[in-house]
C-alpha positions as semicolon CSV with decimal commas, in nm:
position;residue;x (nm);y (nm);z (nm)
1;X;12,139;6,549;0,177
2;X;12,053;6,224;0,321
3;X;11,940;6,081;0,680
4;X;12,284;5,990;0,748
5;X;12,459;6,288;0,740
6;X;12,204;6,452;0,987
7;X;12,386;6,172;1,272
8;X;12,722;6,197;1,427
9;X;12,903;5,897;1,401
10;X;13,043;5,771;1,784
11;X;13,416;5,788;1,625
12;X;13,397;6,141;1,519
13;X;13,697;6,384;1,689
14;X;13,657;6,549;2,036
15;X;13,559;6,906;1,979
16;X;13,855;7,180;2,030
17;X;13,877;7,239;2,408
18;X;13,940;7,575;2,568
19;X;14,268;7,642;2,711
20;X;14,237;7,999;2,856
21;X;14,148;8,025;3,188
22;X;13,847;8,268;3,272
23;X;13,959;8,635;3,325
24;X;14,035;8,764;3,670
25;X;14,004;9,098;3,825
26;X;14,303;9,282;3,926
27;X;14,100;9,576;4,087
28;X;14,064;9,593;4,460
29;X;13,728;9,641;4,577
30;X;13,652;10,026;4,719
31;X;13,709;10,115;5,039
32;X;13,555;10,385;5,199
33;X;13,768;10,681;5,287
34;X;13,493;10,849;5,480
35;X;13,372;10,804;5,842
36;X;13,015;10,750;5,905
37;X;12,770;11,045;5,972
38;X;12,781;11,112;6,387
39;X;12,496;11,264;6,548
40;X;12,559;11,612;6,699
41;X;12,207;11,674;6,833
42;X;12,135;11,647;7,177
43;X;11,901;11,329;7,338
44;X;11,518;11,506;7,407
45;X;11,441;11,610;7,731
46;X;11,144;11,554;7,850
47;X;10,909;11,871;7,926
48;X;10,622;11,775;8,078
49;X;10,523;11,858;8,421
50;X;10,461;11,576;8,673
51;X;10,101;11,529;8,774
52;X;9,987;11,739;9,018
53;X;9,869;11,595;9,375
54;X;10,034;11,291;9,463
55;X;10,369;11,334;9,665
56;X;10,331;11,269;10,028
57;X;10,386;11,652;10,176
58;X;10,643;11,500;10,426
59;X;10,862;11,470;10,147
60;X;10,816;11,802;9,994
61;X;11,156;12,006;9,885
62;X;11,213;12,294;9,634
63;X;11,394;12,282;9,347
64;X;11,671;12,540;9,355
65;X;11,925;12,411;9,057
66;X;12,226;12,669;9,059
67;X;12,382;12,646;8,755
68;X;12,768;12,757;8,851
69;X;13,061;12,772;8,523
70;X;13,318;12,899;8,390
71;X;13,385;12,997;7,980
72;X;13,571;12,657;7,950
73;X;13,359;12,402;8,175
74;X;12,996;12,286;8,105
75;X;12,713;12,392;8,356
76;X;12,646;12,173;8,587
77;X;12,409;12,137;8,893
78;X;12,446;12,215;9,238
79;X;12,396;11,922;9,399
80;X;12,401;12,063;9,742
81;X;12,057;12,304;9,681
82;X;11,707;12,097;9,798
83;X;11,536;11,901;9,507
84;X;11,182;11,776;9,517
85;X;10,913;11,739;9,222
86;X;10,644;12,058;9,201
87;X;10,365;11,817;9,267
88;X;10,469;11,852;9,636
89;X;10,449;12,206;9,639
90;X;10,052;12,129;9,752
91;X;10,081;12,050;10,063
92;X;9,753;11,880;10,272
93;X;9,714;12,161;10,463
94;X;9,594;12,366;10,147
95;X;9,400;12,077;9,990
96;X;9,066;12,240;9,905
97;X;8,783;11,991;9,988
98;X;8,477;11,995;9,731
99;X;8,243;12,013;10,028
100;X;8,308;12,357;10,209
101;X;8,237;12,278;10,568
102;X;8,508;12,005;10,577
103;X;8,814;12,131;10,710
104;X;9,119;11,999;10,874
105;X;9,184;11,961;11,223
106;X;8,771;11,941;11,285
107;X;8,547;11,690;11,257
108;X;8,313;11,734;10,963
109;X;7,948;11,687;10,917
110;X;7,910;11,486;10,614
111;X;7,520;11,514;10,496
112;X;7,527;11,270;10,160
113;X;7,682;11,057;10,017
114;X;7,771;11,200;9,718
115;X;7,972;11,443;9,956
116;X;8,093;11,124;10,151
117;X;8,250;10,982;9,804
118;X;8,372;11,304;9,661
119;X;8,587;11,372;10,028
120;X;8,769;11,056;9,965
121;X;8,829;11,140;9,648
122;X;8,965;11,462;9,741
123;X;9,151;11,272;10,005
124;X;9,412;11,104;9,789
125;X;9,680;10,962;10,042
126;X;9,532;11,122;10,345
127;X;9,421;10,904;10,667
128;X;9,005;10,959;10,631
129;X;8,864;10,869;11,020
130;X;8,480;10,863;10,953
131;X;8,282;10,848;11,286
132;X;7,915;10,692;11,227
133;X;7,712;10,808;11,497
134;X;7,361;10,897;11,643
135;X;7,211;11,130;11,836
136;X;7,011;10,871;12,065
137;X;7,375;10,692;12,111
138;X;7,526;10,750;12,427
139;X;7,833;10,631;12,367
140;X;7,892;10,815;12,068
141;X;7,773;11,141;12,298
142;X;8,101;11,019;12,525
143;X;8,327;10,988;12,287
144;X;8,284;11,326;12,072
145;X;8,464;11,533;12,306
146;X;8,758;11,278;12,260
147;X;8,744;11,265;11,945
148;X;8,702;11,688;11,890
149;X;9,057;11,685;12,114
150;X;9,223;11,418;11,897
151;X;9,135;11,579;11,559
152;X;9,282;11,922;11,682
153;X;9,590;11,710;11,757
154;X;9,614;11,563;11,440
155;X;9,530;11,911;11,250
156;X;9,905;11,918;11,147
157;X;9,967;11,540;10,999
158;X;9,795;11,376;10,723
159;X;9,491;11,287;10,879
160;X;9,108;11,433;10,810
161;X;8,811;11,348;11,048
162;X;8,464;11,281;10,934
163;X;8,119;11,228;11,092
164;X;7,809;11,060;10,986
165;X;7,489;11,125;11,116
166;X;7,314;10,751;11,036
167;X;6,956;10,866;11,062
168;X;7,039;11,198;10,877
169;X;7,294;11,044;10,603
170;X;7,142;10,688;10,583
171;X;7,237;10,653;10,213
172;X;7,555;10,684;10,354
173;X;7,564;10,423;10,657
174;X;7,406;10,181;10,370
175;X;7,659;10,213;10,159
176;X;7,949;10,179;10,436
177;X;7,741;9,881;10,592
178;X;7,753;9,996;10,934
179;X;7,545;9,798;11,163
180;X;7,617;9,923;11,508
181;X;7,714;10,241;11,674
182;X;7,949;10,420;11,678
183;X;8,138;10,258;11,404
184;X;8,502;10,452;11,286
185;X;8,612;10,360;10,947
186;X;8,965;10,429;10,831
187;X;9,029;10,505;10,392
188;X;9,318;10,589;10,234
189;X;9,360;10,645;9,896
190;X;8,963;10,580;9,853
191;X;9,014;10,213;9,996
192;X;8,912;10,050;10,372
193;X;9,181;9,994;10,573
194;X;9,069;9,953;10,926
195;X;8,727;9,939;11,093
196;X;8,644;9,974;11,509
197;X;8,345;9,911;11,634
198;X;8,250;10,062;11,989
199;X;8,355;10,384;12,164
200;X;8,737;10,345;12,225
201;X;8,920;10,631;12,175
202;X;9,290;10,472;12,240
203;X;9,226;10,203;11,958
204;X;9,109;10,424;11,747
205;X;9,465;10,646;11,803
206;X;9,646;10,360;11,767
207;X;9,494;10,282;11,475
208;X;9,533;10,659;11,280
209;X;9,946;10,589;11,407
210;X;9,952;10,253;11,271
211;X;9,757;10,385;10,918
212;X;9,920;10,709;10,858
């Protein structure tokens, strides 16, 4: 065969065109007959008890849920009984204090300071009067009785009463930075919130009502 009859001329017939048109479905697409799945298991409830130790006891309540029905009505609570959490079941009054000799209503010797620290610890949102004092300090001498009377007043609300010897707890004076005598410091929740210097026994009451 020769080179020419490998070309196609320019003036050779149009090829047959197609004259069907593509096929087209006649199906309809599936539809789902069924519903989707629907969850029949109840949302988690939580189980875990609250930490123990920090409600303020002058909100403290009991939890007394009556749960009142009939066959055809869901239990439900009765709204009317007290609520509270169980961390206030501990009230201050039965805090136990790491150091034995500190007690409410009292003003406590505190000897070091690793007792000093661990009684604000114990603390937690209670009003913490520390009294730094001396022996050779007469005003501190005058206002002890004052202040015995006011702690025995206070035995009932959330307020504990500390003393500080600075010659015989000097680590502890240090650490406060006390500088004169007496000197009444006021913590809550481990923290300085007020400071008098001098013997003044209605500043320092206002200051335990203003604090509490």
């Amino acid at each position: 065969m020769s080179k020419e009859a490998d070309k196609i001329p320019f003036d050779t017939p149009n090829p047959p065109v197609a004259t069907c048109n593509p096929p087209v479905a006649t199906c309809d697409p599936p539809v789902a007959t069924s519903d989707p799945p629907v969850a029949t298991c109840d949302s988690p409830v939580a189980t875990c008890d609250l930490p123990v130790g920090i409600c303020d006891s002058n909100d403290t309540k009991n939890i007394e849920i009556n749960n009142k029905s009939s066959d055809d009505e869901p239990k439900q609570p009765d709204f009317d009984a007290p609520t509270s959490c169980p961390c206030c079941n501990i009230k201050t009054s039965e805090i136990k204090f790491s150091v034995d000799n500190v007690v409410k209503g009292e003003v406590s010797v505190i000897k070091t300071k690793h007792d000093f620290l661990n009684i604000l610890n114990d603390a937690n949102n209670m009003l913490v009067v520390v009294d730094f004092t001396a022996t050779w300090c007469g005003p501190c001498k005058r206002i002890m009785p004052e202040l015995i009377k006011l702690a025995d007043i206070k035995k009932n609300e959330n307020v504990l009463f500390l003393k500080v010897d600075v010659d015989d707890n000097e680590e502890t004076s240090l650490h406060c930075g006390i500088s004169c005598m007496p000197t009444f410091q006021f913590y809550k929740n481990n923290i300085k919130v007020h400071e008098i210097e001098g013997a003044d026994i209605s500043a320092i009451q206002t200051s335990i009502d203003k604090h509490l």
